[in-house]
Residue frames as qw, qx, qy, qz and C-alpha x, y, z in Angstrom:
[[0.139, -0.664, -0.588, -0.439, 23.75, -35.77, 42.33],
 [0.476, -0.728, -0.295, 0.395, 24.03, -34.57, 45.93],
 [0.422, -0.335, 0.061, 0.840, 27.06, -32.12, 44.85],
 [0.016, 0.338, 0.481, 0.809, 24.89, -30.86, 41.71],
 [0.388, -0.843, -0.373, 0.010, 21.86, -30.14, 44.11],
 [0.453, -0.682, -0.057, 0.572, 24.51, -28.12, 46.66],
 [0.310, -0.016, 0.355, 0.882, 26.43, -26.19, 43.54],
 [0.048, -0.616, -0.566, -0.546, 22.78, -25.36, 42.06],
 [0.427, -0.787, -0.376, 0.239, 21.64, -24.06, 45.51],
 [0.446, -0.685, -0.135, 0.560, 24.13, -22.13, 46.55],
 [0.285, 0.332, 0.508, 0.743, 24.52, -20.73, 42.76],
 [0.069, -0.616, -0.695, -0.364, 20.96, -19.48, 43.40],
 [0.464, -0.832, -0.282, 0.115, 21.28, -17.74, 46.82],
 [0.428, -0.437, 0.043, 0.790, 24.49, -15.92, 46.03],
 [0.063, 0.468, 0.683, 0.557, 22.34, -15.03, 42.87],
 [0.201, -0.769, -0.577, -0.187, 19.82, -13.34, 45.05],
 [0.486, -0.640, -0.172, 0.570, 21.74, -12.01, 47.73],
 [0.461, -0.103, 0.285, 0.834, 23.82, -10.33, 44.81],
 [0.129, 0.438, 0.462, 0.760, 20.86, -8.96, 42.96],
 [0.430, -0.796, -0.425, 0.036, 19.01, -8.08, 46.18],
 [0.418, -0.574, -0.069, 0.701, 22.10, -5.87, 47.21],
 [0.342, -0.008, 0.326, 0.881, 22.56, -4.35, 43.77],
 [0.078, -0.648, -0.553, -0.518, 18.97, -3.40, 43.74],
 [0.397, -0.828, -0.372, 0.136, 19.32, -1.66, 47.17],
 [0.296, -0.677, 0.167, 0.653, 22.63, 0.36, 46.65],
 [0.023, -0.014, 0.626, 0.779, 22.43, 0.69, 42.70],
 [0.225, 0.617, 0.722, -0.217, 18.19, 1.35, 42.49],
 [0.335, 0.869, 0.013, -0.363, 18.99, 5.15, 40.62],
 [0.008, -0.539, 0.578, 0.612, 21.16, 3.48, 38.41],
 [0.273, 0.280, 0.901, -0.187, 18.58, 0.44, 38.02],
 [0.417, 0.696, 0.524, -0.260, 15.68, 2.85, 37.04],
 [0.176, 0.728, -0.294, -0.594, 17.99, 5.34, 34.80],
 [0.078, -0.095, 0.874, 0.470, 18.84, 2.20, 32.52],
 [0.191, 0.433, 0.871, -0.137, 15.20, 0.98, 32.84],
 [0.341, 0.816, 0.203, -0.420, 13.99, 4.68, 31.26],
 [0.126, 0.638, -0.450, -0.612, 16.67, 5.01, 28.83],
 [0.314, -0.137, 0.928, 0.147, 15.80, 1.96, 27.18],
 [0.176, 0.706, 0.677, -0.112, 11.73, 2.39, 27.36],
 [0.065, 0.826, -0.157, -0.537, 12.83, 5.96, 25.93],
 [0.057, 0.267, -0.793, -0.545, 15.18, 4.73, 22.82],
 [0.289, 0.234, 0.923, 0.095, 12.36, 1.98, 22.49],
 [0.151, 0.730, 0.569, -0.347, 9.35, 4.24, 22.42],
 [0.319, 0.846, -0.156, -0.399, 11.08, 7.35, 20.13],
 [0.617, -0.097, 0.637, 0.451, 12.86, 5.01, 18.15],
 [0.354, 0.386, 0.740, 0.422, 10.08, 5.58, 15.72],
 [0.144, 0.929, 0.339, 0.045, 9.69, 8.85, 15.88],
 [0.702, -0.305, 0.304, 0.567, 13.47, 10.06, 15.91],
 [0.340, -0.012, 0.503, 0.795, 13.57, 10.73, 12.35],
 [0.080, 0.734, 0.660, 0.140, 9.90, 12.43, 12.03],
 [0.101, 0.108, -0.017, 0.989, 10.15, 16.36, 11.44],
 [0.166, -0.652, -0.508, -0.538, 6.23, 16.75, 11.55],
 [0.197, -0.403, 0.357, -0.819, 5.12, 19.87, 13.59],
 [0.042, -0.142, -0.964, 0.222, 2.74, 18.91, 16.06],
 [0.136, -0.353, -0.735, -0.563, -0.43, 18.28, 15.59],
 [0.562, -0.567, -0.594, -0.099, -1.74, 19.07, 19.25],
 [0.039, 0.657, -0.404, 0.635, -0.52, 21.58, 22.13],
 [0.268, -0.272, 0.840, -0.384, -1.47, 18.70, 24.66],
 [0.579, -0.127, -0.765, -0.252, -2.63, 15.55, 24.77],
 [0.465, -0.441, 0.288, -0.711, -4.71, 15.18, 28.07],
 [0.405, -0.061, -0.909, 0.076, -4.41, 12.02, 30.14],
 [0.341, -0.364, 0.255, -0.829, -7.42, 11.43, 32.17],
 [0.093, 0.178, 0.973, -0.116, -9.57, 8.70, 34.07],
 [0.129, -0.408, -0.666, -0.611, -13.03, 8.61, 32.51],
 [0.416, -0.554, -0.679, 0.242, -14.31, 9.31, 36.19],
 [0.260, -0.426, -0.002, 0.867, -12.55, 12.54, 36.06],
 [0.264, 0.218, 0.661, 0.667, -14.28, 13.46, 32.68],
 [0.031, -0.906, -0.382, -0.183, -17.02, 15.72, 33.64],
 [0.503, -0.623, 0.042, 0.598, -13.94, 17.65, 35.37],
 [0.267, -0.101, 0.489, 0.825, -11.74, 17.78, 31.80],
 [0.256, 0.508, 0.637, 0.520, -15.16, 18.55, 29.61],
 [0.126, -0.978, -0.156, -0.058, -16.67, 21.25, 32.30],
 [0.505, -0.811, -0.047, 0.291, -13.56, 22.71, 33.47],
 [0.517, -0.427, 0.450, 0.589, -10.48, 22.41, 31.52],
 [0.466, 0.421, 0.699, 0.341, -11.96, 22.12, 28.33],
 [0.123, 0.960, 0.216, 0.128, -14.25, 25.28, 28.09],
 [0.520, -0.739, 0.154, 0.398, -10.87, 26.93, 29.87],
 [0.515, -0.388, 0.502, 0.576, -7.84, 25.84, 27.81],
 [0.315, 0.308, 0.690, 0.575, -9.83, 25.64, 24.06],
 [0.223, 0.725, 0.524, 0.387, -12.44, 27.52, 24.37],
 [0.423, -0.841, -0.097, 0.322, -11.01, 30.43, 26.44],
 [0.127, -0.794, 0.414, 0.428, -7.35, 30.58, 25.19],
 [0.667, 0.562, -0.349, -0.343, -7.46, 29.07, 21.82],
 [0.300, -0.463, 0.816, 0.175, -5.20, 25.57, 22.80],
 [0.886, 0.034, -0.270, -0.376, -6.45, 22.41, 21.08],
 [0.523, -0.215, 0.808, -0.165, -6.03, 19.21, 23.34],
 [0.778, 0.088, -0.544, -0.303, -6.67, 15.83, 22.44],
 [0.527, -0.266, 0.640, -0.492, -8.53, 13.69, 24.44],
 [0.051, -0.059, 0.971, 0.228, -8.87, 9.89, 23.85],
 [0.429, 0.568, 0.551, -0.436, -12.94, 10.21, 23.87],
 [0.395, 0.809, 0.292, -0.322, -12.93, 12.49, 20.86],
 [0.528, 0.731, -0.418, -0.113, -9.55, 12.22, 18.65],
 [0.473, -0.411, 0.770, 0.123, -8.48, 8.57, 19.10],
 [0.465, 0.232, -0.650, -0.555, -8.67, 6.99, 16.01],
 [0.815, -0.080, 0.312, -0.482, -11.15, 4.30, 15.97],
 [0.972, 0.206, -0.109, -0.035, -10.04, 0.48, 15.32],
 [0.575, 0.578, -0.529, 0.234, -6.59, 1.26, 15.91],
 [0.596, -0.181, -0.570, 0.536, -4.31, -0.46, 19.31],
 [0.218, -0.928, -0.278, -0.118, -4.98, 1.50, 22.05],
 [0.696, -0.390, 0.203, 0.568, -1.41, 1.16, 23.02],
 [0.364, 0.310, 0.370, 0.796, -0.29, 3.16, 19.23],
 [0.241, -0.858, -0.294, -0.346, -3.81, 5.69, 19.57],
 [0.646, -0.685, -0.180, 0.284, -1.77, 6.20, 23.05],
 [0.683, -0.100, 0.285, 0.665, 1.73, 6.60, 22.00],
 [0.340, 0.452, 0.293, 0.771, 1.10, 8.42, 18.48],
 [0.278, -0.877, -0.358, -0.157, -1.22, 11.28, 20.99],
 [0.500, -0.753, 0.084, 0.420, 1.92, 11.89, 23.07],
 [0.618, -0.048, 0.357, 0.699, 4.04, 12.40, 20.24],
 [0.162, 0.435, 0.438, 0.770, 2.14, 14.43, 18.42],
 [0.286, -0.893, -0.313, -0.152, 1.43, 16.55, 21.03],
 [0.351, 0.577, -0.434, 0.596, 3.99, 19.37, 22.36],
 [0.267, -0.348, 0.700, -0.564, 3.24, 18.70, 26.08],
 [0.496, -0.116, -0.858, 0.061, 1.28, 15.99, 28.27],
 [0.513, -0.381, 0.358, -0.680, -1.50, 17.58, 31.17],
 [0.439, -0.103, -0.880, -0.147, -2.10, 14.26, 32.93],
 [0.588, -0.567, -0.123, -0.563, -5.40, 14.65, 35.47],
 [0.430, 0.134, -0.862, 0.230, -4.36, 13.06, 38.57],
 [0.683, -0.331, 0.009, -0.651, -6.69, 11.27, 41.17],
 [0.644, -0.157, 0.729, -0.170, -7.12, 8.35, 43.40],
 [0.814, 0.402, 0.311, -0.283, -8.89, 7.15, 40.69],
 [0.629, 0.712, -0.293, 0.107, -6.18, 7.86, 37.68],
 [0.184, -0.726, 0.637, -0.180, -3.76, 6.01, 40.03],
 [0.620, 0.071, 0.758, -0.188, -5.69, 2.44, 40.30],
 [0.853, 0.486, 0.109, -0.158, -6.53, 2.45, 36.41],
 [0.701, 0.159, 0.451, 0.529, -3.90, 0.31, 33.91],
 [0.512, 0.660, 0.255, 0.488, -4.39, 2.58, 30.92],
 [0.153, -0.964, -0.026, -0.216, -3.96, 5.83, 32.57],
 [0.902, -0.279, 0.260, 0.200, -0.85, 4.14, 33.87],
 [0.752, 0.237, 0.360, 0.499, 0.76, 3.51, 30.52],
 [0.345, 0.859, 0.246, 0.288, -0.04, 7.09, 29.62],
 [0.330, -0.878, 0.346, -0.004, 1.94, 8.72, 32.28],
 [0.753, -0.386, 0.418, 0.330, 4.65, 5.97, 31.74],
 [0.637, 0.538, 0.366, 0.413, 4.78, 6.72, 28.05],
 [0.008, 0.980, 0.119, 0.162, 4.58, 10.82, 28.74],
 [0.553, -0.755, 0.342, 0.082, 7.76, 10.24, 31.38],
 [0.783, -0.016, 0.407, 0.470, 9.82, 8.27, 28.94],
 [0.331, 0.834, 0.257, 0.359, 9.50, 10.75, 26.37],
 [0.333, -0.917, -0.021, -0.219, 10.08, 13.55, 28.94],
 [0.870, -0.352, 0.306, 0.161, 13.34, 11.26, 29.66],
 [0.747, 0.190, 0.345, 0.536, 14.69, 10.63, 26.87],
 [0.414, 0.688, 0.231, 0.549, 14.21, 14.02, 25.19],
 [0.379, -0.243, -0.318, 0.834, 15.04, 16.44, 28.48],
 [0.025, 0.308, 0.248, 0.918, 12.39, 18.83, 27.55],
 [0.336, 0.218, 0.555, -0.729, 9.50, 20.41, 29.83],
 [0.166, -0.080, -0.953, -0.240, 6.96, 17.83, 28.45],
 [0.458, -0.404, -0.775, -0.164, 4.45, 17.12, 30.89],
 [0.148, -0.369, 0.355, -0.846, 2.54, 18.95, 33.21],
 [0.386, -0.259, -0.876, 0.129, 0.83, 17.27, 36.36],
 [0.378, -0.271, 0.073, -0.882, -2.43, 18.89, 37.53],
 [0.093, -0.062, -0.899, 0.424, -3.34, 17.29, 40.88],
 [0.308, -0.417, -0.417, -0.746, -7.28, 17.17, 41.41],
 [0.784, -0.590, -0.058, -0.185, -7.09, 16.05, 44.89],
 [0.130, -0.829, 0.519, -0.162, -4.67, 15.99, 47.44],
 [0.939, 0.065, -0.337, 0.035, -2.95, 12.36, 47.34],
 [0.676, -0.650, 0.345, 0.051, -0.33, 11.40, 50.50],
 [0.082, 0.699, -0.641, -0.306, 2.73, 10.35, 49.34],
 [0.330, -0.264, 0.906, -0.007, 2.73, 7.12, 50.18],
 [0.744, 0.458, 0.391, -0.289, -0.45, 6.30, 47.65],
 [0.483, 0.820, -0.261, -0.162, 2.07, 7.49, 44.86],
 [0.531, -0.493, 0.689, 0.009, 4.64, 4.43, 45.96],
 [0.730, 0.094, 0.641, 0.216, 4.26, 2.37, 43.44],
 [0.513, 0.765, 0.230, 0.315, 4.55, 5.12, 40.65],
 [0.605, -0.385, 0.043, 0.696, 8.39, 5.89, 41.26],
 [0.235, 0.410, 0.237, 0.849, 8.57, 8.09, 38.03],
 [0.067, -0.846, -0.246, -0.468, 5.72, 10.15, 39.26],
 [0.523, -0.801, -0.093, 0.276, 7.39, 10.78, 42.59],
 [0.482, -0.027, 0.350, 0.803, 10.97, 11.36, 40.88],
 [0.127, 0.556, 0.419, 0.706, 8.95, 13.72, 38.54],
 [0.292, -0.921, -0.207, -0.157, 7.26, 16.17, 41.45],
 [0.701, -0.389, 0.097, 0.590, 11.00, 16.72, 42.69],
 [0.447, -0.114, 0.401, 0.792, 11.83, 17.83, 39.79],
 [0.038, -0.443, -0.572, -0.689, 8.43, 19.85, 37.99],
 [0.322, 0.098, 0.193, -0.922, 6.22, 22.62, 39.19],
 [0.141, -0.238, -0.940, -0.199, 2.83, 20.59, 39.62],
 [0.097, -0.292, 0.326, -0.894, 0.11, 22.38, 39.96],
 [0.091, -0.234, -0.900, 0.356, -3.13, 21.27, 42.63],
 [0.155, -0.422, -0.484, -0.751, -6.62, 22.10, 41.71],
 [0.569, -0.550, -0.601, 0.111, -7.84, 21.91, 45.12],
 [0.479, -0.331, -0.159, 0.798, -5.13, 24.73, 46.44],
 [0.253, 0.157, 0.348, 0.889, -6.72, 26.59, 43.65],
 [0.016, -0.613, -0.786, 0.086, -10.16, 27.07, 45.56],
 [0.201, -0.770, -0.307, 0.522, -9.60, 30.77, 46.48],
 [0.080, 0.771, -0.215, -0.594, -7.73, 31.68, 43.32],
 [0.799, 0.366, 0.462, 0.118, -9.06, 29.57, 40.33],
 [0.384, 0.895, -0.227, -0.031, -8.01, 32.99, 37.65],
 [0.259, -0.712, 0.651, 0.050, -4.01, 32.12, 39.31],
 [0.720, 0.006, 0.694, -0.035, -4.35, 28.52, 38.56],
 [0.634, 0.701, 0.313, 0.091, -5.73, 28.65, 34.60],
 [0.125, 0.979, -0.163, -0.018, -3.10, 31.30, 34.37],
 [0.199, -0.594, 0.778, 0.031, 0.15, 29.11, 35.32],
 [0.757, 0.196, 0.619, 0.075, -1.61, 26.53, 33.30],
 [0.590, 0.800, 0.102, -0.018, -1.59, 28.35, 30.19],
 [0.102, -0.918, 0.370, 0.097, 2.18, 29.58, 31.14],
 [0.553, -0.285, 0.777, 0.099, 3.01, 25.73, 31.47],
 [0.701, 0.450, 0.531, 0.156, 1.66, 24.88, 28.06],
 [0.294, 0.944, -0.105, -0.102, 3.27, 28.24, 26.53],
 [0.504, -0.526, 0.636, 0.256, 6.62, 26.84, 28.23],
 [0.228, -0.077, 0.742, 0.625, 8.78, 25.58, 24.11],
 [0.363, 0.786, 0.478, -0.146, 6.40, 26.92, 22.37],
 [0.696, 0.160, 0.083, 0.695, 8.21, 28.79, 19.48],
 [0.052, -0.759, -0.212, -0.614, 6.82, 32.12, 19.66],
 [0.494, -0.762, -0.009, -0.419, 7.07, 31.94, 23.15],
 [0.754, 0.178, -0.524, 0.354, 10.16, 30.11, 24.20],
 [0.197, 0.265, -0.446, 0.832, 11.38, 33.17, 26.93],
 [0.435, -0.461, -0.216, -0.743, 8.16, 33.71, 28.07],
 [0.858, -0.347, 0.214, -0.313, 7.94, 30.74, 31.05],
 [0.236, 0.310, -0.871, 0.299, 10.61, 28.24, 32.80],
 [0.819, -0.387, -0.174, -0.387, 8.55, 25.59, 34.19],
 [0.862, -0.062, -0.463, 0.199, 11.62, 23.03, 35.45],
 [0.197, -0.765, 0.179, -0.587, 11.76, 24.55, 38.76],
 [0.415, -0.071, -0.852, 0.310, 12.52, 22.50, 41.99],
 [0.266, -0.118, 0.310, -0.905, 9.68, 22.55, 43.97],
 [0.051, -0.145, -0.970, 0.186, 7.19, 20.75, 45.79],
 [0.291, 0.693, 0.400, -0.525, 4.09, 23.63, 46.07],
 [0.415, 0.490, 0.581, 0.501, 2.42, 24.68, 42.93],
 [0.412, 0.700, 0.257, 0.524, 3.54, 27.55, 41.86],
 [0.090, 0.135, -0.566, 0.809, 5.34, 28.76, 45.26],
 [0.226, -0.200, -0.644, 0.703, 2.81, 28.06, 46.86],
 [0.380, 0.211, 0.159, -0.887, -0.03, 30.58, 45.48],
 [0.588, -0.007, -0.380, -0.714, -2.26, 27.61, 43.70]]
């Protein structure tokens, strides 16, 4: 019994040790399986679907943020330059999973504006959306999702949402706060970022840029 006790132990702790190293020198090979999976899983079911889309973005937002998306972005992006959004308030389908109502929105939308905030960091749902928006955005290599900062956030708040840090590396994000002195500049490299695969308009705007300021630096 003693030797089964000492075999089990030490089974266990070379167990950890092993997965504790493989998570510290193998962590970007760790998360790349860990998207390509949640990617195949998530467009499994949409893979074989030709339908155009139904939406030029699907807006992720925290409900706190919502007098922001209805006075600001709203009158802007729809009623200004003709986009149509969909926002879970007003074209989620009622009765259905919010999880599917979630999902089927990003698909059937050609991009993803998610609203970030303190707030749209600490909620669950708002969560899933950005995790759903980033698989997608994964799996399919295409300028997807555009991240429109409503307050400045330190890095370290954004620690526990690896994708989103991995994602500002790699996307032109733009910061609605930077945009105090030149709101016109802002709306304008929004509209460019939602034009970005757009068929009519394919040449027209290269959002995947490396870069850390929005839009060099002028919003």
């Amino acid at each position: 019994m003693g030797f089964i006790c000492f075999v089990s132990t030490t089974c266990m702790i070379l167990f950890v040790i092993a997965g504790s190293f493989t998570y510290h020198f193998m962590r970007a090979q760790l998360y790349c399986a860990y998207y390509l999976f949640w990617s195949w899983l998530f467009d499994s079911k949409y893979t074989n679907q030709q339908v155009p889309h139904q939406y030029d973005a699907f807006v992720s937002y925290n409900s706190n943020d919502e007098p922001w998306v209805t006075g600001e972005l709203l009158p802007k992006l729809e009623g200004e330059q003709g986009w149509r959004l969909c926002l879970h308030h007003r074209d989620f389908e009622p009765g259905k999973p919010i999880v599917d109502n979630i999902t089927d929105a990003i698909y059937s939308s050609r991009k993803t504006i998610c609203v970030v905030s303190r707030r749209y960091l600490s909620s669950e749902w708002c969560s899933r959306e950005v995790q759903a928006a980033s698989f997608r955005l994964f799996d399919e290599q295409k300028d997807v999702l555009i991240l429109v900062f409503l307050e400045d956030i330190p890095t370290y708040l954004l620690s526990p949402y690896h994708r989103m840090r991995k994602l500002l590396k790699k996307q032109t994000y733009l910061s609605w706060p930077r945009a105090a002195d030149q709101p016109e500049v802002f709306w304008e490299k929004l509209r460019k970022a939602l034009q970005t695969g757009n068929d009519h308009n394919q040449d027209n705007f290269l959002l995947n840029v490396t870069q850390t300021q929005c839009g060099e630096g002028n919003a």
